[in-house]
VMD Tcl script that draws the C-alpha trace (Angstrom):
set ca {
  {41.19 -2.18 -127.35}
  {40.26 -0.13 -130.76}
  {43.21 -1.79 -133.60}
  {42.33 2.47 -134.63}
  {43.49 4.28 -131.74}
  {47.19 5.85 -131.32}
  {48.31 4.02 -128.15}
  {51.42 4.56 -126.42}
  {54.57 2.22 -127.12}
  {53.98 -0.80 -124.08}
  {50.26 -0.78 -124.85}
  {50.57 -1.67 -128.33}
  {52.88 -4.38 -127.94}
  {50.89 -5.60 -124.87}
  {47.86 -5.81 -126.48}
  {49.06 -6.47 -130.52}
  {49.01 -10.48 -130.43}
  {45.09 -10.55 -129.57}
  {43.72 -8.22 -132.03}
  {44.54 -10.48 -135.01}
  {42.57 -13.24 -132.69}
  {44.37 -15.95 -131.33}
  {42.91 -19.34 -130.67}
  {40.44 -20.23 -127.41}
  {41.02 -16.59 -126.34}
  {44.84 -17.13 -125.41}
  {46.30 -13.72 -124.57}
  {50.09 -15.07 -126.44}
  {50.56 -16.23 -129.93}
  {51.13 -19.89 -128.98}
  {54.03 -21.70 -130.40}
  {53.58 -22.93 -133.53}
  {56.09 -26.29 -134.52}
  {55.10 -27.08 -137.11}
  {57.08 -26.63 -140.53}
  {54.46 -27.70 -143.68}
  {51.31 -26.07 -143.81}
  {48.56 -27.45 -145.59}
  {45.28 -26.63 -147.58}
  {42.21 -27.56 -148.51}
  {42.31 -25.92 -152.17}
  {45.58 -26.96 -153.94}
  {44.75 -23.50 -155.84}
  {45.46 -21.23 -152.41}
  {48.76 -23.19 -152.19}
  {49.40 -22.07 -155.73}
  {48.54 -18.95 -155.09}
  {50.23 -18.67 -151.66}
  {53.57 -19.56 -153.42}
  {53.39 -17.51 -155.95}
  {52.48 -14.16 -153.40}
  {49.63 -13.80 -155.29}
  {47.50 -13.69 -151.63}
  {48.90 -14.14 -147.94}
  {49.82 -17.47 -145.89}
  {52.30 -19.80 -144.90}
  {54.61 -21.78 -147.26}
  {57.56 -23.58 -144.79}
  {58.95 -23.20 -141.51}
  {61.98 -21.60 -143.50}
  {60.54 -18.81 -144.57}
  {58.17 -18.49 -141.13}
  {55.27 -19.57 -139.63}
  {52.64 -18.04 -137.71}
  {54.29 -17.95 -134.36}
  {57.62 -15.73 -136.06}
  {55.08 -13.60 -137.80}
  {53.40 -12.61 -134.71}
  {57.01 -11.68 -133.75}
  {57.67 -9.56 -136.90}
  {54.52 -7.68 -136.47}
  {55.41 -6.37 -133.08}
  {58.90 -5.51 -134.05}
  {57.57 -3.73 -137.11}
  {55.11 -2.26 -134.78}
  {57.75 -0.86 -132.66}
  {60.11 0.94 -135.67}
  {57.04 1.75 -137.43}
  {57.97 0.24 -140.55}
  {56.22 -1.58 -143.71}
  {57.54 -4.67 -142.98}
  {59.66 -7.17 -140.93}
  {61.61 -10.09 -141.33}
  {63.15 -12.16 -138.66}
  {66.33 -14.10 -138.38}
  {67.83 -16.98 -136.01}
  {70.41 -14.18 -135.02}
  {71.29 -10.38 -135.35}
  {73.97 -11.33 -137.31}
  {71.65 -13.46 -139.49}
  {69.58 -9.95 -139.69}
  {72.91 -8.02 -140.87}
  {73.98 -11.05 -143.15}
  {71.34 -10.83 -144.51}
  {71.70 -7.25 -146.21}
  {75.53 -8.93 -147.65}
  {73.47 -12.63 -149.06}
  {70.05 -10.87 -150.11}
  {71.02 -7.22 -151.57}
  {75.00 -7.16 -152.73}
  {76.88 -8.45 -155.20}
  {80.60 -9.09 -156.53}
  {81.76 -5.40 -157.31}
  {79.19 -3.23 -155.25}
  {80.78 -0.79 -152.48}
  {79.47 -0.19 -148.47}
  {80.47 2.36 -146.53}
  {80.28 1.38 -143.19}
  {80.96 2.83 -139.67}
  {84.63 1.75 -138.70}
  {82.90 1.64 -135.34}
  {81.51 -1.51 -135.54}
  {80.32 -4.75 -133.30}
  {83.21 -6.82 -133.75}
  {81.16 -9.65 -135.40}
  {80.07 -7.76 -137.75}
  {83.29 -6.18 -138.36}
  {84.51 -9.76 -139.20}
  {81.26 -10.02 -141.49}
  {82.34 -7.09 -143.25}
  {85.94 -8.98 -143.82}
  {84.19 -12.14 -145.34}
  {82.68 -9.53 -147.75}
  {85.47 -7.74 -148.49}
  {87.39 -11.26 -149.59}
  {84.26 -12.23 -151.98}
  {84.68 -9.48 -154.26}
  {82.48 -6.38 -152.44}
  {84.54 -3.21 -151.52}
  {83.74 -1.94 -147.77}
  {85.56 1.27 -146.87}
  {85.45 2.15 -143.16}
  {84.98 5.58 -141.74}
  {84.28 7.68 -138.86}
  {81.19 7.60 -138.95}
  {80.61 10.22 -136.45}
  {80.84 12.97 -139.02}
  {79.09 12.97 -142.31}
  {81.99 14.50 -144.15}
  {83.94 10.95 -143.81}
  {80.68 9.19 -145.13}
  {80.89 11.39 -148.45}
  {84.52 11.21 -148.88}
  {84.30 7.50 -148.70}
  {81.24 7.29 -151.23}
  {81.51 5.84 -154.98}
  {79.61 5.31 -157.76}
  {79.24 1.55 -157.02}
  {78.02 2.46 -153.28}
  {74.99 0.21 -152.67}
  {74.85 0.68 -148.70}
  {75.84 3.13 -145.95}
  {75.69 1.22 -142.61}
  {76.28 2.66 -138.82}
  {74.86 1.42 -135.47}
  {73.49 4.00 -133.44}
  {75.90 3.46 -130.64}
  {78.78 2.23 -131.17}
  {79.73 -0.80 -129.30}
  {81.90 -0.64 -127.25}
  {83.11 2.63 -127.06}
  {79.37 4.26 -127.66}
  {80.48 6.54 -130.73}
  {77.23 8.12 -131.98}
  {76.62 8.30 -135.74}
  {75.93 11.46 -137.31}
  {72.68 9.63 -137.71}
  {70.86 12.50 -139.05}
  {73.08 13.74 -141.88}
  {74.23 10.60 -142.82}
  {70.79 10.14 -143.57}
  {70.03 13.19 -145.48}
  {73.55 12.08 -147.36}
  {71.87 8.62 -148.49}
  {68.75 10.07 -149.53}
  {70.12 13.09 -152.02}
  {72.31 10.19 -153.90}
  {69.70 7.24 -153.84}
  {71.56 4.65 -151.21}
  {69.96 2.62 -149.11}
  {70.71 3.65 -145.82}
  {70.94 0.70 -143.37}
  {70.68 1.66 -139.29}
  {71.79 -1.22 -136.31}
  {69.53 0.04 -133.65}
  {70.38 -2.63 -131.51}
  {72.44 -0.55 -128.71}
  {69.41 1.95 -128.44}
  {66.21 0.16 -129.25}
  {62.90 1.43 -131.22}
  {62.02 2.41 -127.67}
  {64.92 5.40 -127.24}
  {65.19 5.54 -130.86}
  {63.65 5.02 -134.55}
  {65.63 5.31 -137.14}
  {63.05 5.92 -139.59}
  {63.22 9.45 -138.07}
  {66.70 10.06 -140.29}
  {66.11 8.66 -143.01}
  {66.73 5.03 -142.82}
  {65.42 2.62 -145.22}
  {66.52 -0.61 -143.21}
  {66.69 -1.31 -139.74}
  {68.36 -3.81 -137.94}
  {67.65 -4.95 -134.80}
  {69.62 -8.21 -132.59}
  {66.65 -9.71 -130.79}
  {69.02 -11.24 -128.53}
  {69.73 -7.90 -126.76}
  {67.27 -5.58 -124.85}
  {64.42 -6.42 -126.96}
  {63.97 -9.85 -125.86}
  {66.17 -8.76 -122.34}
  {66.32 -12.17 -120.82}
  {69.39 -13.83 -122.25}
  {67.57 -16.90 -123.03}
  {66.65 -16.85 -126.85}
  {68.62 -15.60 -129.66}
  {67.12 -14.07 -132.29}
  {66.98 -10.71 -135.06}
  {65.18 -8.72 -137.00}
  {65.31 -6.35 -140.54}
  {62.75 -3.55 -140.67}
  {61.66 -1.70 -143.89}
  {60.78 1.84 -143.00}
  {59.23 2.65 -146.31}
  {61.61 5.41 -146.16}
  {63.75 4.44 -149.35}
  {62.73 4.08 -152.78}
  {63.93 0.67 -154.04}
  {63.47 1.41 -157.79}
  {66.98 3.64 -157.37}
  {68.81 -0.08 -156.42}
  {70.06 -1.76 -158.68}
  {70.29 -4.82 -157.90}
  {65.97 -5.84 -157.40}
  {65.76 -9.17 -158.94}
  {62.69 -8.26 -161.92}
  {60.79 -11.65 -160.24}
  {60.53 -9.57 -156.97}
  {59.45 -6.67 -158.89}
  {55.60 -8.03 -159.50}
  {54.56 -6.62 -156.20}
  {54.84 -2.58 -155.42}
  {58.25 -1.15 -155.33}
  {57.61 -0.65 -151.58}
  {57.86 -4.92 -151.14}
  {60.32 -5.47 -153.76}
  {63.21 -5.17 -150.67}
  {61.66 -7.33 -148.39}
  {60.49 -9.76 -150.96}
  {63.90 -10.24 -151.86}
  {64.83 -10.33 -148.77}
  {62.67 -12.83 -147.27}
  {63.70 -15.05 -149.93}
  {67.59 -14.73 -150.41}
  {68.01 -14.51 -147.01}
  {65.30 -16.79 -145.39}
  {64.63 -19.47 -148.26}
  {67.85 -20.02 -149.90}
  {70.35 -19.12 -147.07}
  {68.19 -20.80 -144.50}
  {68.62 -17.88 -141.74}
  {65.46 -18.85 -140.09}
  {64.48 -17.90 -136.15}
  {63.18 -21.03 -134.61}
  {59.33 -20.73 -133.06}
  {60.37 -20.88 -129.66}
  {62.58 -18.35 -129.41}
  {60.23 -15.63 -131.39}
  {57.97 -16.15 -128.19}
  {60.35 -16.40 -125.69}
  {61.26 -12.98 -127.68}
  {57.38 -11.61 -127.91}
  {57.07 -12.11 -124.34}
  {60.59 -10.41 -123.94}
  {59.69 -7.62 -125.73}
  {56.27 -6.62 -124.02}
  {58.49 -4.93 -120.94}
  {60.86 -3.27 -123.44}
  {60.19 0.34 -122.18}
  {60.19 -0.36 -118.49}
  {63.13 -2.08 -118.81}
  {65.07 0.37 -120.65}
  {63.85 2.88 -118.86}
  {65.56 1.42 -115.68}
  {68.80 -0.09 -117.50}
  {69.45 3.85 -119.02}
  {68.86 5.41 -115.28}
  {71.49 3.11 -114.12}
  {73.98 3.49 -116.55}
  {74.07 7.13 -116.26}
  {74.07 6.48 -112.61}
  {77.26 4.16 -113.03}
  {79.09 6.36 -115.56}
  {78.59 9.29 -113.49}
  {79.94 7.40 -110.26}
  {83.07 6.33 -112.45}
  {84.09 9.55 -114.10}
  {84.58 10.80 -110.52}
  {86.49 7.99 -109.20}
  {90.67 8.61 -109.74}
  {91.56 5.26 -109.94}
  {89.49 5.05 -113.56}
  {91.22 6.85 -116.56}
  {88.47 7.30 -119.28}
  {84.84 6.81 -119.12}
  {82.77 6.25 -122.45}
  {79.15 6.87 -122.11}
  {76.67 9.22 -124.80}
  {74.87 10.65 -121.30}
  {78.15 12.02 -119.79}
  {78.61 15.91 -120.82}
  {82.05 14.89 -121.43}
  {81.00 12.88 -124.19}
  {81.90 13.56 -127.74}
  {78.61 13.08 -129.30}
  {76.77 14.01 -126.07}
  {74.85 16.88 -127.76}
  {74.04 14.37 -130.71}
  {72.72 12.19 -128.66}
  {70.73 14.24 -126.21}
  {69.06 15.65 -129.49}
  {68.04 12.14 -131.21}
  {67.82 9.57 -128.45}
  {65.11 9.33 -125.50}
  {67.80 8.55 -123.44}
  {71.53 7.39 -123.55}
  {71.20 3.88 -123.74}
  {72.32 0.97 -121.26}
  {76.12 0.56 -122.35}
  {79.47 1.96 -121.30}
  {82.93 1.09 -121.42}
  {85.94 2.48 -119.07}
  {89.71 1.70 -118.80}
  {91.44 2.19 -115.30}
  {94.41 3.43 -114.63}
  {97.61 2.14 -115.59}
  {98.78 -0.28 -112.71}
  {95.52 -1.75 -111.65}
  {94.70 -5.15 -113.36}
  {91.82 -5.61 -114.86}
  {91.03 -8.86 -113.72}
  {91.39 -8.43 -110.52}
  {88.76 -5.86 -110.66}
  {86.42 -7.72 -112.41}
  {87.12 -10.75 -110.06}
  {85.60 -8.72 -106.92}
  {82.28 -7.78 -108.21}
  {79.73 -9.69 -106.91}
  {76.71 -8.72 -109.11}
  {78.04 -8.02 -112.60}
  {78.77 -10.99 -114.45}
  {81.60 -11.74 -116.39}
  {80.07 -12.54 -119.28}
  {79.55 -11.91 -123.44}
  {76.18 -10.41 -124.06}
  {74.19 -7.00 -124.45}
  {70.91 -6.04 -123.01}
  {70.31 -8.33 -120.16}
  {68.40 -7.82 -117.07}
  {71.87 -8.78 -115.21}
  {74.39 -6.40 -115.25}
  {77.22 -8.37 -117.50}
  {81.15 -7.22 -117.72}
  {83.93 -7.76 -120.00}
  {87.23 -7.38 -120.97}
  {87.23 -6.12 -124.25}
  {90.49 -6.52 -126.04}
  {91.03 -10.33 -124.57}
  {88.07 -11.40 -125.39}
  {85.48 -10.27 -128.01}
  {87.70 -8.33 -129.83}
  {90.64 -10.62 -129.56}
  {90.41 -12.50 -133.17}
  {90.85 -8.91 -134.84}
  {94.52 -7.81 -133.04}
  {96.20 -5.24 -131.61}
  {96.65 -3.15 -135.00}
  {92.51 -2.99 -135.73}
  {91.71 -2.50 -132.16}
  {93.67 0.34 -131.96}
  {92.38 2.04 -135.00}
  {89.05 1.70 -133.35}
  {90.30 3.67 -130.04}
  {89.57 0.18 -128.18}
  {92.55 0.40 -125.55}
  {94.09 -3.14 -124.17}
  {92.28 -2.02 -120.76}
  {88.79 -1.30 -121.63}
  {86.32 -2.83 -119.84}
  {82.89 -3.22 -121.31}
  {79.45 -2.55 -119.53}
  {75.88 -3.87 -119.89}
  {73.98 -2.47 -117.31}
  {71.06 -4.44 -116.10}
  {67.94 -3.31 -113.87}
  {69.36 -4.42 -110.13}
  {68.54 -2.07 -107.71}
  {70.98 0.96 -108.16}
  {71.98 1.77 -104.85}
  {73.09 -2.01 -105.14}
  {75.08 -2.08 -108.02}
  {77.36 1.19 -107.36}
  {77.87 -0.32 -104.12}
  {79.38 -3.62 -105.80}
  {81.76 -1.32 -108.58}
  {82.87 0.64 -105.56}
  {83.77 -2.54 -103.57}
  {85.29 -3.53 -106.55}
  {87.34 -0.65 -106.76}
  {88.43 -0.72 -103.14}
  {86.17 1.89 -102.04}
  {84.80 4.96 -103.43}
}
mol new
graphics top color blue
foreach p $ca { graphics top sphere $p radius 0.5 }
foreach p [lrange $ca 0 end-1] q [lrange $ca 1 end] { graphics top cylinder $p $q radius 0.2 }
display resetview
């Protein structure tokens, strides 16, 4: 395999580890456990700390089995760089610990993971302003914008109700007045989606989801595109200004974040990740066909009142997404009727899981407002069009024939 050749998406990651070389001709990055790393020149340790040339310092700030990790994520956004966290929510922390401070302003989607809704709370209480909008048009954005504005953030699609940002004019938006634009792709992937296509300068991804797809490590990631010019922020440190302007935001970053907040992804789950990620495409490319697949069969069925997926015509942002995304992604929510209990529903499938996580290879199903988006109440949930019946979806790869069958057993026949 030529390291100069354009290959397609799954070959690149397949083959990425091995053309750095990897010891005794191993076709993984093994896993490396160690947290000191030690040389033979006291000089190149010197020099290593001081980013003067490349190589390990501690396990807290990564090691050669999260780097091999980093370079296929970056790989996959097509960015300058990559830094990896224990968590998505490290990832997304990581823009409030390493980038804002006491007095700066976000605008952020009011569409929002409900985590990282609370995040934004915790902000709001230490002294940053965070005004939430609709993000779906830019308008909203603009309004909202002031001249202590240090980030615009949205996620793709929204979870759970799958709002689509107005990705690309929000974009456009944060370039003409210098903010850094900030993009969770997590609900669509580098696979259906790169945000460095509208403009955004960082990316975050939650490992934890379709990228590693198994459920069985927890982990995120922060991608520089390259695509914003970090000499309009203000708030570069001037010792992470030694490198070029295009590293001062990861630099910062890496050690904000990583060093002194101690965010770190553990060794073992970056390759239980890597591996994760090599089937990325395939996977998605079953997990959207299904989704669309289940949407369609519940917008039909009478005994379901509302159906929230970007594939469905009937979608608001259906048009948005068709033009941006290589498909619609692998969530959905619904709400049934009034009169039919949720529970009992979910208590007679037989394949999907009741269960709290995104991008699995099992179908998982939740209640929404009694569970993950309990802590925020009945007043915030509403404001977010999250109704006390809606049940969340992520699809998973079973066979589909199979897993309409179960929702319309489930539903008492379809």
């Amino acid at each position: 395999m030529s390291d100069k050749k354009n290959y397609g998406f799954t070959t690149t990651i397949l083959h990425g580890d091995r053309q750095k070389g990897i010891e005794h001709g191993s076709l993984h990055k093994p896993i490396h456990t160690s947290v000191a790393f030690g040389y033979a020149d006291a000089r190149q340790l010197a020099s290593v700390f001081q980013g003067k040339e490349p190589g390990f310092r501690y396990g807290r700030q990564g090691n050669p089995t999260i780097s091999a990790l980093e370079e296929k994520v970056n790989k996959m956004e097509q960015g300058v760089g990559t830094i990896c966290f224990a968590t998505g929510m490290g990832a997304i922390g990581a823009v409030v610990q390493a980038l804002l401070r006491t007095g700066d302003h976000v605008v952020s989607s009011a569409f929002l993971f409900g985590n990282t809704n609370s995040l934004w709370q915790t902000a709001m209480s230490q002294g940053i302003g965070v005004s939430f909008v609709d993000a779906t048009d830019v308008a909203n954005v603009e309004a909202a914008i002031t001249e202590n504005t240090r980030v615009v953030f949205v996620e793709t699609i929204a979870n759970p109700r799958t709002q689509v940002a107005d990705l690309k004019r929000i974009g456009e938006l944060c370039q003409a007045r210098g903010i850094l634009y900030v993009v969770d792709n997590t609900m669509t992937t580098p696979y259906l989606f790169l945000p460095k296509a509208v403009g955004a300068g960082l990316v975050v991804n939650a490992l934890t989801k379709s990228i590693g797809g198994h459920g069985n490590a927890l982990g995120g990631s922060l991608t520089d595109t390259g695509a914003y010019d970090w000499t309009r922020f203000p708030n570069i440190y001037e010792n992470y200004k030694k490198a070029a302007p295009l590293q001062w935001g990861l630099a910062q970053i890496r050690a904000k974040a990583l060093r002194d907040f101690g965010s770190s992804l553990a060794p073992d789950a970056a390759h239980h990740i890597a591996v994760g990620a090599e089937t990325l495409a395939l996977r998605m490319q079953r997990t959207t066909a299904n989704a669309l697949a289940l949407a369609e069969l519940l917008e039909k069925d009478e005994r379901v009142a509302a159906v929230y997926y970007p594939g469905l015509k009937s979608h608001p942002q259906h048009a948005i997404s068709s033009e941006l995304f290589r498909a619609h992604g692998s969530l959905l929510s619904f709400e049934l009727k009034d009169g039919l209990d949720c529970f009992d529903f979910l208590n007679r499938l037989k394949l999907a899981i009741p269960a709290s996580n995104l991008g699995d290879n099992r179908t998982l199903i939740i209640p929404v407002a009694h569970t993950i988006f309990y802590e925020m109440g009945a007043e915030r949930r509403a404001s977010m069009g999250i109704a006390e019946s809606l049940i969340r979806v992520s699809v998973g790869i079973e066979d589909t024939a199979d897993l309409l069958d179960d929702f319309c057993t489930a539903l008492e026949g379809c």
